[in-house]
C-alpha positions as CSV (number, residue, x, y, z in Angstrom):
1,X,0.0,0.0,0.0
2,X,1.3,3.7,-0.5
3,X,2.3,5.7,2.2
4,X,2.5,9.5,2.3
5,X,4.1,11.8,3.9
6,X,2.1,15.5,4.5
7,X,4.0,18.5,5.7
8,X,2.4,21.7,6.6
9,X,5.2,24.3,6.6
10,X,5.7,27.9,8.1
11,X,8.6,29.8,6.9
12,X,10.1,32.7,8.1
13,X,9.4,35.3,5.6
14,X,7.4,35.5,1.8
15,X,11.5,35.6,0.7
16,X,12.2,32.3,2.5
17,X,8.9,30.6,1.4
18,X,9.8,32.1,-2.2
19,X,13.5,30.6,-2.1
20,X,12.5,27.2,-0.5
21,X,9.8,27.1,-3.0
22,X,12.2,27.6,-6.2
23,X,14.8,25.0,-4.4
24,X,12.2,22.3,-3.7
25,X,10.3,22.3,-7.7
26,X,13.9,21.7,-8.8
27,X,15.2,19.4,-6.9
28,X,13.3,17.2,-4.8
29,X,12.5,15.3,-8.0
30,X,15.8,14.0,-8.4
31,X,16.2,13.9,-4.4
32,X,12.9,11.8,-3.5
33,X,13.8,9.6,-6.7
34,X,11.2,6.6,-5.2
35,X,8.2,9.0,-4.6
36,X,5.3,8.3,-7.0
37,X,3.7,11.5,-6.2
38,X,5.3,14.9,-4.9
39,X,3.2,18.2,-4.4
40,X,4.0,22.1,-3.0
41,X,1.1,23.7,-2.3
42,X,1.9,27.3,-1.6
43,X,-1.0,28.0,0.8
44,X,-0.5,31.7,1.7
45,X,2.7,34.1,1.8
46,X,4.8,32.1,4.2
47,X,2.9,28.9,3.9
48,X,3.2,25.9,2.0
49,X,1.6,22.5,2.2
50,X,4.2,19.5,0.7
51,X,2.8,16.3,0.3
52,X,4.9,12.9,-1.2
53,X,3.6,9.0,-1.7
54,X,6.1,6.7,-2.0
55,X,5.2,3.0,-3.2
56,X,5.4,1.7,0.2
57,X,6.2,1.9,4.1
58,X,10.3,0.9,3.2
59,X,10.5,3.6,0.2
60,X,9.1,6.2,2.8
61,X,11.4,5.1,5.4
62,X,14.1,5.2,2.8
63,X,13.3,8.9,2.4
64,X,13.5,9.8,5.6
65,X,17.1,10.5,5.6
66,X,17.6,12.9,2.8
67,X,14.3,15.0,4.1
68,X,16.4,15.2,7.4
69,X,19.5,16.4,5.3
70,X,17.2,19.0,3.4
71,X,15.2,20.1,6.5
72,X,18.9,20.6,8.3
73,X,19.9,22.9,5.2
74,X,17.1,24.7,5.4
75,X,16.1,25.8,9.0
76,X,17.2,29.1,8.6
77,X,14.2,29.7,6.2
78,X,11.8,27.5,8.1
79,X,10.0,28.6,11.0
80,X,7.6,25.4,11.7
81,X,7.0,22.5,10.1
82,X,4.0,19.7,11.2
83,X,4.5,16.5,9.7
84,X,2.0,13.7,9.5
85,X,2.4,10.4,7.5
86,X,0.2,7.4,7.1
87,X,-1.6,5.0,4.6
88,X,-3.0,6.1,1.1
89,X,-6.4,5.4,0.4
90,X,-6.9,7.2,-2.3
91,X,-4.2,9.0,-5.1
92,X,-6.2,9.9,-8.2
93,X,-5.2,12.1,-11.0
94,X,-6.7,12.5,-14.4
């Protein structure tokens, strides 16, 4: 079953949210290279809502280590983050 992991991030200015943002379209592709799905959602000014599915429970797990390495990089433009995770019931896309 796919597992996903959601995170709802706070960063510390529009600038920070704007230069994560750019960082993140071009390379979490070829970071995350196992997720079947990745998403940024910019929700508001300094707001965004990231969202990857991974094939399964070990590909997330695999993952886990590189977001640490990226999240590491990238506190000074991160003010919160909330992570959640869990099962896929549904991924649809037309």
């Amino acid at each position: 079953m796919s597992y996903a992991r959601i995170n709802t991030m706070t960063f510390v200015s529009p600038e920070a949210a704007d230069t994560l943002e750019a960082q993140y379209v071009e390379t979490a592709p070829g970071s995350f290279t196992e997720a079947t799905l990745l998403t940024f959602v910019r929700t508001g000014p300094t707001t965004a809502s990231l969202t990857s599915v991974y094939p399964d429970k070990a590909a997330f797990d695999r993952s886990a280590p590189i977001r640490a390495e990226r999240m590491k990089a990238n506190e000074g433009l991160i003010a919160s983050v909330e992570m959640t995770e869990g099962d896929v019931r549904l991924c649809h896309t037309n």
